[in-house]
N, C-alpha and C positions, 0 to 999 in steps of 0.2 A: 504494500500500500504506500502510495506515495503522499507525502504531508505538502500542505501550502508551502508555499515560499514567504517568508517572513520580512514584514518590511523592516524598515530602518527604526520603529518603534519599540517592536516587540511584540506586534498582532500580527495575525494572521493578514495573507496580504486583502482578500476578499475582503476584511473588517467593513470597509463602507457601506459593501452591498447589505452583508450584513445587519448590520445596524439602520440601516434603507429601510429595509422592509421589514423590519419588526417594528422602528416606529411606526409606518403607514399603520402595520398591523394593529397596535393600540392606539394609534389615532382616530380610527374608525372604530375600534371599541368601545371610545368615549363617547364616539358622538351617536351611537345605540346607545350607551347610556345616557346622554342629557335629552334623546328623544323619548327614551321611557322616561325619563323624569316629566315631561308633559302629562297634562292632566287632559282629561277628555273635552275638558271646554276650551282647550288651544287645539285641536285636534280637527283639520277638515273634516268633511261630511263624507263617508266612501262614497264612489261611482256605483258599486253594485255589493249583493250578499256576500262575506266573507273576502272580502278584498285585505283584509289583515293578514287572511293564511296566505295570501300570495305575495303581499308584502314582505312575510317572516320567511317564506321559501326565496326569494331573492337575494334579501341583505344577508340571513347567513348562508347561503349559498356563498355570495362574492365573502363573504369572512373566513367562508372553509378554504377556498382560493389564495385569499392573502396570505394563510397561515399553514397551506400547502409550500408555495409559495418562499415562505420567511424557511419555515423546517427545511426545506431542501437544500440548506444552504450550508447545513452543517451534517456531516460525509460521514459523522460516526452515529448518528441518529437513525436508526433503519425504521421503516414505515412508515415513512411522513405523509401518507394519506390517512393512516389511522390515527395518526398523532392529533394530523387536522381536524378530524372530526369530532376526537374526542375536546379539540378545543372549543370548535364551534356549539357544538352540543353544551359541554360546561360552561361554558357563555351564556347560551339560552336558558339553563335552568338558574345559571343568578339573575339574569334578567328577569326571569316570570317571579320570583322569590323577592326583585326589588320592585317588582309592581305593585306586589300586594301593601307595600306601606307608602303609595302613590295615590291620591286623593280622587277619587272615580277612575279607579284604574284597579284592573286586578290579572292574577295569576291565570291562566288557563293552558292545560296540559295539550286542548288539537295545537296551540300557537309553538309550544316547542317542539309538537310532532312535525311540523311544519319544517320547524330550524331544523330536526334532524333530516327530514327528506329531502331539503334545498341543498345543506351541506354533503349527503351523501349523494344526490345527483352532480352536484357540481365536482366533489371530489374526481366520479367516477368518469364524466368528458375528461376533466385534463388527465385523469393516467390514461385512460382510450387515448389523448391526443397523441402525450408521451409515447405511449406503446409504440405506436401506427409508425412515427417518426422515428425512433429508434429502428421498429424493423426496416424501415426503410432506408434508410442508411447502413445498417448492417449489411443489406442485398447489395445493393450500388456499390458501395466501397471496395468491397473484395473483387466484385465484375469489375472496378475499374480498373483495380491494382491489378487483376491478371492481362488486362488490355495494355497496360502501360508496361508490365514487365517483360512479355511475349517479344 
């Protein structure tokens, strides 16, 4: 196994990226939090029935993504789409756990069925994407190297 190359600091050299997107990652954490911190009378009117479950299927959807994402950035962490999920998911149950002391606002179990079904769909496109492009550069590369060494 080959280690980073280390800068002139003493971190790893990737640190930026690093550090990149785990802030993104709690940055958009906060701001699910200060949106559940809304009360129902700052709250638009939905467009249609359960328009929240597909609200909660999107945002932690993109959160399991961020946090896909931030985890895969560190080469000794294996499973970083279970890791992901498991974040997005413990996200959503302190979120529903901080609704309930949120003033016309409350807990409800479909809204984090929701966060885990957005996050385990979005998870499961990007490793499908991952896959697809790894095999496909697997295939090409060796057919190219045997074109070019022939």
């Amino acid at each position: 196994m080959q280690r980073a190359p280390i800068n002139q600091f003493g971190f790893p050299a990737n640190w930026k990226k690093r550090a990149l997107l785990a802030g993104i990652l709690v940055g958009y954490s906060l701001m699910i939090f200060s949106l559940s911190s809304l009360t129902n009378l700052d709250l638009p009117q939905p467009f249609f029935e359960n328009q929240d479950k597909l609200e909660h299927l999107v945002a932690y959807g993109f959160m399991a993504i961020m946090a896909w994402l931030a985890l895969r950035q560190w080469t000794l962490l294996r499973h970083c789409w279970l890791w992901a999920w498991v974040y997005a998911v413990g996200y959503g149950i302190t979120d529903e756990w901080h609704q309930l002391f949120v003033p016309g606002r409350y807990g409800d179990l479909l809204d984090l069925l929701a966060d885990a079904l957005g996050a385990a769909l979005a998870i499961a496109l990007v490793e499908l994407y991952r896959a697809r492009r790894e095999a496909r550069l697997a295939w090409v590369l060796p057919r190219f190297m045997r074109l070019s060494w022939s």
